[in-house]
C-alpha positions in Angstrom: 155.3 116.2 120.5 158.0 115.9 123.6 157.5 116.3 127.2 159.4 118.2 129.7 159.4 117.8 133.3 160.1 120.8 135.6 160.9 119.8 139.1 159.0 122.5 141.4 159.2 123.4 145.4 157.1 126.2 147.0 155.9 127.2 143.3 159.4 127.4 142.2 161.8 125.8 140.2 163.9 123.1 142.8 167.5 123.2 143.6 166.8 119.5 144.1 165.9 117.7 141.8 165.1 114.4 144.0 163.9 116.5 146.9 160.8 118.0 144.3 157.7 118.3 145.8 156.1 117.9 142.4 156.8 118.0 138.6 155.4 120.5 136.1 154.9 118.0 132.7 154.9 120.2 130.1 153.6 118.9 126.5 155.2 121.3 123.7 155.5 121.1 120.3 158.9 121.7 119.5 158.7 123.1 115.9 155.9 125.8 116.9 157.9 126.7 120.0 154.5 125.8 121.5 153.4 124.5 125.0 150.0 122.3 124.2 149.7 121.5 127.7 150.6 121.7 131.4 150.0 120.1 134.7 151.5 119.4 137.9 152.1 115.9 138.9 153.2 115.1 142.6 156.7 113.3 143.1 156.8 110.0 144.2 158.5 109.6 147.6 162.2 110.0 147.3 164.5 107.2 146.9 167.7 107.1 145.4 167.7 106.2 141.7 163.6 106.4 141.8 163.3 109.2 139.4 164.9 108.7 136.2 162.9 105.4 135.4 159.6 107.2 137.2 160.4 110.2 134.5 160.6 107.7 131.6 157.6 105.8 132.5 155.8 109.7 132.4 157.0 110.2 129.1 159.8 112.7 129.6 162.4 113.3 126.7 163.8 116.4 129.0 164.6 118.0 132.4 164.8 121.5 133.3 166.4 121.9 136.7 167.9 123.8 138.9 170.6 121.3 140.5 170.9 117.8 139.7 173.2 114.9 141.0 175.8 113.2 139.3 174.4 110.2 139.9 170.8 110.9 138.4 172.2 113.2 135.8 173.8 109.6 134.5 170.4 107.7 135.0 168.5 110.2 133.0 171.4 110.1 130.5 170.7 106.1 130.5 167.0 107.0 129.2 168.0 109.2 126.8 166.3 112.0 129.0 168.0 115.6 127.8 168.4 117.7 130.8 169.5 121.4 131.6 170.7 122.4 134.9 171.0 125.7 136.4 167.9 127.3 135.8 166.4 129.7 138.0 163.3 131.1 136.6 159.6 131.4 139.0 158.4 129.8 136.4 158.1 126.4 134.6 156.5 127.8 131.6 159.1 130.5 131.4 161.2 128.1 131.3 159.8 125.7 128.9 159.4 128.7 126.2 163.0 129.7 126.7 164.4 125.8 126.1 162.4 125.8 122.8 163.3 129.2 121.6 166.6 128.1 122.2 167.5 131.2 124.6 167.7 129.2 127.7 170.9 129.5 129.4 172.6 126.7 131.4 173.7 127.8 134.4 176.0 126.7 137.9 174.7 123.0 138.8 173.8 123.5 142.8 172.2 120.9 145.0 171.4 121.7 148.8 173.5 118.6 150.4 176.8 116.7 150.0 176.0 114.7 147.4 175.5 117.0 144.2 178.0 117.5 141.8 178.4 120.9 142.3 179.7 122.6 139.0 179.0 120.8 135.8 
């Protein structure tokens, strides 16, 4: 079993990972390309550095995102939490079953402000 946390904002996917307005925590079973289970979880407030140890204390082994910053891509690297940036699906199920099927593509790391690396 492993758990995946898709950032979401307005019922999509977030550019920003620390500006989520929720998480979608997605239970799968890797071996039967399977999701068991799915449900949103609100973010905590943001703070900088919050987040990676909030994720590992969730259970997280991976994050699918759509921009993340240097700086929390090297936390969640810290808690030996896989993540994938650059995804742009509606979807954090579509998402999910494209990570395990291993047809998910990694795409252009973008953030919405100054910080972000921009291109990984």
């Amino acid at each position: 079993m492993m758990r995946i946390a898709v950032p979401v904002s307005n019922g999509e996917i977030s550019t920003h990972f620390g500006h989520a307005q929720s998480f979608e925590m997605l239970d799968v079973e890797p071996d039967l390309c399977e999701i068991i289970e799915q449900k949103t979880v609100p973010a905590p407030s943001h703070q900088p550095g919050l987040l990676p140890e909030w994720l590992r204390h969730q259970g997280v082994d991976a994050v699918i995102a759509g921009g993340v910053g240097s700086r929390a891509l090297s936390l969640l690297a810290d808690r030996d939490i896989q993540v994938v940036v650059g995804v742009y699906r509606k979807s954090a199920a579509e998402a999910v079953s494209a990570y395990l099927q291993g047809s998910i593509h990694e795409g252009t790391n973008i953030c919405v402000h100054s910080g972000c690396a921009h291109a990984l």
